[in-house]
DRENDO-1510 file (C-alpha; in Angstrom, 1 decimal, always signed):
<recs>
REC; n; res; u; v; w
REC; 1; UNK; +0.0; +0.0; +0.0 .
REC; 2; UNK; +3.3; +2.3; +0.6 .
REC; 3; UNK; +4.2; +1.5; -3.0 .
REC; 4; UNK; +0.8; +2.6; -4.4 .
REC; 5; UNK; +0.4; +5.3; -2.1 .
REC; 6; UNK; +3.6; +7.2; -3.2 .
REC; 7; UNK; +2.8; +6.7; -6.3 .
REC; 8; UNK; +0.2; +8.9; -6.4 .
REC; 9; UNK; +2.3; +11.5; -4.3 .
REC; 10; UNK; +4.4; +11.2; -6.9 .
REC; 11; UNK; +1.7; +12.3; -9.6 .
REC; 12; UNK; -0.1; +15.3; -7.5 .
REC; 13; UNK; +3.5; +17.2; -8.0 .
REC; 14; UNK; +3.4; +17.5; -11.6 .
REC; 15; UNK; +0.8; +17.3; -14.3 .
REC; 16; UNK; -0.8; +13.5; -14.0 .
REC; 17; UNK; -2.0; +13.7; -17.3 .
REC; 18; UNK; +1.7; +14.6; -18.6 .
REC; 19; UNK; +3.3; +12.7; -16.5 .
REC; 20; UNK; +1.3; +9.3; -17.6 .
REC; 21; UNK; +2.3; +9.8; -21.3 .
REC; 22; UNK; +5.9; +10.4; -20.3 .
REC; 23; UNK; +6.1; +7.3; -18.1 .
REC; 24; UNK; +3.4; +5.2; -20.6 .
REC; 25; UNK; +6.0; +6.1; -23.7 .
REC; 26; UNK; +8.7; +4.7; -21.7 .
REC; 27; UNK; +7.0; +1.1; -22.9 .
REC; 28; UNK; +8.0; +0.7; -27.1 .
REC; 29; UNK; +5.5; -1.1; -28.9 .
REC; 30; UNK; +7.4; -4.3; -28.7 .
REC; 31; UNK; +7.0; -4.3; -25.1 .
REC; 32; UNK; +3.6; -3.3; -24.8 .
REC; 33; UNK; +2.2; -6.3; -27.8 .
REC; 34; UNK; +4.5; -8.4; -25.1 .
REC; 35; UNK; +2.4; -7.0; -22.6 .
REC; 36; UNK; -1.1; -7.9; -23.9 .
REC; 37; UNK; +0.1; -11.2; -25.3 .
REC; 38; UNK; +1.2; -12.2; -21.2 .
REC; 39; UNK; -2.2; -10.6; -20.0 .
REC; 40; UNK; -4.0; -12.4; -22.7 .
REC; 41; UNK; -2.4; -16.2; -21.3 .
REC; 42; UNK; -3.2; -14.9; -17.9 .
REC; 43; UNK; -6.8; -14.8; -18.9 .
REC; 44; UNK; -6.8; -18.1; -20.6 .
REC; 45; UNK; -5.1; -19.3; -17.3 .
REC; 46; UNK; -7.7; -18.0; -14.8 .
REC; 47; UNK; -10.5; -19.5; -17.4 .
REC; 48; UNK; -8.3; -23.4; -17.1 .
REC; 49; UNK; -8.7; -22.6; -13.5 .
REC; 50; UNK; -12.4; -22.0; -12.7 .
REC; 51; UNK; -12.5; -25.0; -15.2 .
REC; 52; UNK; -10.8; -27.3; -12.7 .
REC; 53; UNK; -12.3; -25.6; -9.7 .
REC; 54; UNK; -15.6; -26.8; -11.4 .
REC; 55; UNK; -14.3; -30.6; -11.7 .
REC; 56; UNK; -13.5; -30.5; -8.2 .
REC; 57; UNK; -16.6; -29.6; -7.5 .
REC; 58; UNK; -18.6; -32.1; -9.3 .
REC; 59; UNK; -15.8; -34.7; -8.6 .
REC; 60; UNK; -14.1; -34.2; -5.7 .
REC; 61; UNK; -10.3; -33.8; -7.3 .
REC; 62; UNK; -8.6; -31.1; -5.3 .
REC; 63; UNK; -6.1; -31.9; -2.6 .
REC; 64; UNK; -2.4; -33.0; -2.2 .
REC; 65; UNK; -2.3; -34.9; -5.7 .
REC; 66; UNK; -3.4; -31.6; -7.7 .
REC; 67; UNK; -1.3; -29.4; -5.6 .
REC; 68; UNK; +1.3; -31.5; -6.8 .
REC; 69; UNK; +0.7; -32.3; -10.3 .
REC; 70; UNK; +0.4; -28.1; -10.1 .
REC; 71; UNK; +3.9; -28.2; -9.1 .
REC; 72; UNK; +5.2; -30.5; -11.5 .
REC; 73; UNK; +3.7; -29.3; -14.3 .
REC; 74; UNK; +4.7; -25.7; -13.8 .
REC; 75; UNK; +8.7; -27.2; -13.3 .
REC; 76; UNK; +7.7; -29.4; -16.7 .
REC; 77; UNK; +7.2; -25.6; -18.6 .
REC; 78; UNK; +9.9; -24.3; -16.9 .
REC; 79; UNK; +12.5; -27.2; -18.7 .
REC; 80; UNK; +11.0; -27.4; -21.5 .
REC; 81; UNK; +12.2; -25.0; -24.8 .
REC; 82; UNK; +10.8; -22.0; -25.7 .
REC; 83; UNK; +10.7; -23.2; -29.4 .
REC; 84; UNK; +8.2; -25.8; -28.1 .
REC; 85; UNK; +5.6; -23.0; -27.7 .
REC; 86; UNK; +2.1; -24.8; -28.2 .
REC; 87; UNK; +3.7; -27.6; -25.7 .
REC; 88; UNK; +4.2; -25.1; -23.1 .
REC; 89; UNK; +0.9; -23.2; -23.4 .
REC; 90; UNK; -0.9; -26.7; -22.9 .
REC; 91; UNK; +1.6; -27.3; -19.8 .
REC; 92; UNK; +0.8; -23.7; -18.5 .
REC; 93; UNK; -3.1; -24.6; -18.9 .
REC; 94; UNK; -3.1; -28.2; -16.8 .
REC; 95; UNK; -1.3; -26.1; -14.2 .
REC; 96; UNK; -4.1; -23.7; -14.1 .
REC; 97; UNK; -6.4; -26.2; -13.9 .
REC; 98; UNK; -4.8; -28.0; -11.3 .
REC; 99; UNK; -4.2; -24.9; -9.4 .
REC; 100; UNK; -8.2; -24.4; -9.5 .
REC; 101; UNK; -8.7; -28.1; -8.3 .
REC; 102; UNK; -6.3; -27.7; -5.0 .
REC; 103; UNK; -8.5; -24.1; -4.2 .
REC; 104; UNK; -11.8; -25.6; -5.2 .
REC; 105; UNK; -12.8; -27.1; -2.1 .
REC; 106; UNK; -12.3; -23.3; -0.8 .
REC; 107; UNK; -14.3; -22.4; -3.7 .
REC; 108; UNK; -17.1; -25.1; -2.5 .
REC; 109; UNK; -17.2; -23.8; +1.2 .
REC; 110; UNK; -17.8; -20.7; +0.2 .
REC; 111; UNK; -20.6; -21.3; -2.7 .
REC; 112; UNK; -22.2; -23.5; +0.3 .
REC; 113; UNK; -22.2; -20.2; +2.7 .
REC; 114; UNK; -22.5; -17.4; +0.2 .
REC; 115; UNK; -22.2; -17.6; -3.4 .
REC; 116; UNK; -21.9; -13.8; -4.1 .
REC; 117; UNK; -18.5; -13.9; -1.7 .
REC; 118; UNK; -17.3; -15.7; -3.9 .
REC; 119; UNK; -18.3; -13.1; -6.8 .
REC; 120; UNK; -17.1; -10.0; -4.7 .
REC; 121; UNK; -13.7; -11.8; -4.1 .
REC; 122; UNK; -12.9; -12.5; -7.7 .
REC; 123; UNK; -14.1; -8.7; -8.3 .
REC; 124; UNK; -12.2; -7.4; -5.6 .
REC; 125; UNK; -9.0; -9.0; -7.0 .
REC; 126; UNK; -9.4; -8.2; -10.6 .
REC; 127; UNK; -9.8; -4.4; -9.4 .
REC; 128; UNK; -6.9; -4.6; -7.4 .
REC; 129; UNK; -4.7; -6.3; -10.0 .
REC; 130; UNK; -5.3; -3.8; -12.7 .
REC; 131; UNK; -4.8; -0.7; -10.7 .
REC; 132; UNK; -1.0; -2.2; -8.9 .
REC; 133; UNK; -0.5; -4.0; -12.3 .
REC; 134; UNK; -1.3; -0.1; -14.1 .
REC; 135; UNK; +0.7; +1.5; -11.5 .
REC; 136; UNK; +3.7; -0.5; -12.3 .
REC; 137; UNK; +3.3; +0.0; -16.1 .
REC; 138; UNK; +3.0; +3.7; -15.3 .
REC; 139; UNK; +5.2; +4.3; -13.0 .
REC; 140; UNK; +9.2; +4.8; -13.8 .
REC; 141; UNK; +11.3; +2.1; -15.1 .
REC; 142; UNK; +12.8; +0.1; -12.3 .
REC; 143; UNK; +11.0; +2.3; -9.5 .
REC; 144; UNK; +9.4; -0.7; -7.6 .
REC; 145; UNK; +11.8; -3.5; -8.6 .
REC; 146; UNK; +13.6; -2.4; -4.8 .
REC; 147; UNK; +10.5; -4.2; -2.9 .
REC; 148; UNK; +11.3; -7.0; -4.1 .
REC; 149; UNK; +13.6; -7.8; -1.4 .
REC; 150; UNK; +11.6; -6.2; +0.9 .
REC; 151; UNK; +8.8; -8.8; -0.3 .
REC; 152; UNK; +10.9; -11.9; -0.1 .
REC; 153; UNK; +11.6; -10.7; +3.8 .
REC; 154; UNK; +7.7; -11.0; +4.0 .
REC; 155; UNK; +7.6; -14.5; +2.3 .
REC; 156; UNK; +10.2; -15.8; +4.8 .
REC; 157; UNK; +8.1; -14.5; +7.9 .
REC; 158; UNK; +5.1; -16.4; +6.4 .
REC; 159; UNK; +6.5; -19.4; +5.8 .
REC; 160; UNK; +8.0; -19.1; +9.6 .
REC; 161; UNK; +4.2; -18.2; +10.8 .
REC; 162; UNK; +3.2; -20.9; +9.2 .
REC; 163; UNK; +5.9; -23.4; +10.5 .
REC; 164; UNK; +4.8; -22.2; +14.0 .
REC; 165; UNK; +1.5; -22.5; +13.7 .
REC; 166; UNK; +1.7; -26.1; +12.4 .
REC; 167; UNK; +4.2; -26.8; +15.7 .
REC; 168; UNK; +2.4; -25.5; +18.3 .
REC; 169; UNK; -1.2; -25.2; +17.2 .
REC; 170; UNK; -2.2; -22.0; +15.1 .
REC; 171; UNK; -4.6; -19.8; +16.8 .
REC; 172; UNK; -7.1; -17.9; +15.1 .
REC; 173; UNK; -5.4; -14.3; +15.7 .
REC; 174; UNK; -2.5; -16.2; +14.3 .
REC; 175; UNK; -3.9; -17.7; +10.7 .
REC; 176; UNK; -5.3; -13.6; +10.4 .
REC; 177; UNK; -2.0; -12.4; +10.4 .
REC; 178; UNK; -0.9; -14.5; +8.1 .
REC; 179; UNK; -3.5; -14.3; +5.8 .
REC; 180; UNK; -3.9; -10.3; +6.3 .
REC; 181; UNK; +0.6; -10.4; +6.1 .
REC; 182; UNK; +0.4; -12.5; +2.2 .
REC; 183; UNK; -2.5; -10.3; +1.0 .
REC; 184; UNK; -0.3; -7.7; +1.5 .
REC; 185; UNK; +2.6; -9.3; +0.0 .
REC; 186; UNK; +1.5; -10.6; -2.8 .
REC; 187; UNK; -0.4; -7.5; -3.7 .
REC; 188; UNK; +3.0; -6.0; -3.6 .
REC; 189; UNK; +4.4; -8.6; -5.5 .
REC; 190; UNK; +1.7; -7.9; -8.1 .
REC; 191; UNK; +3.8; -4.2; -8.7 .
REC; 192; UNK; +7.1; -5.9; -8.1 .
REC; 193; UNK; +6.3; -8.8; -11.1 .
REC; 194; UNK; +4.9; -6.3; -13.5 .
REC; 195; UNK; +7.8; -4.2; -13.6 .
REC; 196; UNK; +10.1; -7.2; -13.6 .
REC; 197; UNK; +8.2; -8.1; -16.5 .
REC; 198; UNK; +8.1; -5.4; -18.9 .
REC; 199; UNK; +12.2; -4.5; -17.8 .
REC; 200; UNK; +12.5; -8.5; -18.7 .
REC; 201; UNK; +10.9; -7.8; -22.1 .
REC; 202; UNK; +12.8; -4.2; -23.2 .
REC; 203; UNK; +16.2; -5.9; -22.5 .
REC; 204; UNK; +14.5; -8.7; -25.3 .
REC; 205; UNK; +13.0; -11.3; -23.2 .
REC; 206; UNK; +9.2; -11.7; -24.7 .
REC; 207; UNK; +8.7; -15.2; -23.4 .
REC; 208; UNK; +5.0; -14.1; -22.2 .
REC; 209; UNK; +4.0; -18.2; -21.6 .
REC; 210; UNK; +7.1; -18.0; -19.3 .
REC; 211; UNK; +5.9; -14.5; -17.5 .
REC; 212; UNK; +2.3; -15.0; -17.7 .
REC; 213; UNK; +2.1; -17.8; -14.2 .
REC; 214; UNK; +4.1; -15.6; -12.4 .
REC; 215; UNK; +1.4; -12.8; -12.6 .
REC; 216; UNK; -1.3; -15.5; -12.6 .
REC; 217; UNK; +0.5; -17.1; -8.9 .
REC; 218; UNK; -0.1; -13.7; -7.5 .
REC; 219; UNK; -3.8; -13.3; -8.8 .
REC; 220; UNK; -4.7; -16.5; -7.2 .
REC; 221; UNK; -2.7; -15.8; -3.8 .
REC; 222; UNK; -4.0; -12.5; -3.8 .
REC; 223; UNK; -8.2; -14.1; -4.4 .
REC; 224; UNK; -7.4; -16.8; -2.1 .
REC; 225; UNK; -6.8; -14.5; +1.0 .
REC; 226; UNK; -9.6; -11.8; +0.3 .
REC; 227; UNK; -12.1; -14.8; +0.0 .
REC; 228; UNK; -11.0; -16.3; +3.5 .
REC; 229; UNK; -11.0; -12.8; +4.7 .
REC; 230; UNK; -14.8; -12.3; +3.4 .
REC; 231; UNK; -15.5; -15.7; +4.2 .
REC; 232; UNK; -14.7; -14.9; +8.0 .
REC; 233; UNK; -16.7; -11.8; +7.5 .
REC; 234; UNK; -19.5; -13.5; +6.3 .
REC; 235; UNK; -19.7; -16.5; +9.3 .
REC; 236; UNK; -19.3; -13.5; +11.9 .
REC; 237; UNK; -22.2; -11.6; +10.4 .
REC; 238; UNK; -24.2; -14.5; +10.3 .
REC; 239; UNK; -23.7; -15.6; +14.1 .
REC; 240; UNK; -24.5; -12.2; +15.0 .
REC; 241; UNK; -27.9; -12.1; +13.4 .
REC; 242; UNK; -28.4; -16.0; +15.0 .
REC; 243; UNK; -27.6; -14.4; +18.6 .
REC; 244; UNK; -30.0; -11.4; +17.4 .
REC; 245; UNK; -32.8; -13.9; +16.8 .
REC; 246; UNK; -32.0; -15.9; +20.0 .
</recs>
């Protein structure tokens, strides 16, 4: 929030509407076609994933062995050429749709409590995504790519919450923080990978199946810790109104 607050500090200086065409022209053609193709995968990636979020739900498929197969499949895109483009692209869509399989029994709780949760968290992060992911592009070249180590320091306290919590039982107060700590990360990382992205593809690296799951890995983070958060929002609201009636 820091990042994207500044940024708009930065643009109540000067003239915002000059300013945006300077930093906008910064991004050659090249670059921005690169830009649209990796968005474009992104949205064919979060369409593979309601897809297996759907199977799970008529099937029961998500656990351990999708969260795995995601894994695998992602390293399997990773190794494999870049010449080998339609190969990848069908590698980077299993993943997706095993990705939607390991969060669809999330995705079933919260139909069964409240369907339009569900709707308001997937809005919630698309809104948020394009206006850190349009920060970045507008912003200066290389401006945010300094969080980034301030980021990986949050990653490393998460995965250290979530080693304690796992040791010696996770309180509730303690699973908040850690989801409420990642939603801000990974909404950083949003800025942080956008940038890396478009400084990847102006020193000639337009490998947009290659870029496009790191931008979709923070979407999904990002979606799956606003829907617990409105999830928990929603249970509290509804035991108040129980107590009400009682």
């Amino acid at each position: 929030m820091d990042a994207f607050t500044s940024f708009f500090d930065s643009q109540s200086r000067n003239n915002w509407s000059y300013d945006t065409l300077k930093n906008f022209r910064q991004i050659s053609p090249i670059v921005q076609a690169h830009l649209k193709q990796v968005y474009l995968t992104l949205c064919y990636a979060l369409i593979a994933s309601a897809v297996g979020a759907y199977l799970h739900i008529l099937w029961n498929i998500g656990g351990y062995l999708t969260t795995f197969a995601c894994l695998g499949t992602i390293i399997w895109l990773l190794s494999t050429p870049p010449c080998e483009k339609q190969k990848r692209v069908s590698l980077l869509m299993a993943s997706a749709v095993f990705e939607g399989a390991s969060i669809g029994p999330l995705i079933d709780l919260a139909i069964q409590i409240d369907p339009s949760v569900l709707v308001a968290s997937f809005v919630g992060t698309a809104l948020a995504f394009a206006c850190f992911s349009g920060a970045a592009m507008l912003a200066r070249r290389r401006e945010y790519l300094y969080l980034g180590g301030l980021l990986s320091s949050g990653v490393s306290v998460l995965l250290w919450l979530h080693f304690a919590s796992s040791i010696f039982g996770g309180s509730t107060a303690l699973f908040m923080t850690e989801i409420y700590l990642g939603l801000l990360v990974f909404v950083g990382y949003m800025i942080v990978d956008t940038q890396d992205i478009i400084e990847k593809a102006h020193l000639g690296d337009l490998d947009y199946v290659k870029h496009a799951p790191t931008l979709f890995t923070d979407f999904v983070a990002v979606f799956v810790r606003i829907l617990i958060i409105m999830l928990k929002n929603s249970a509290e609201k509804s035991e108040k109104k129980k107590k009400r009636r009682d």
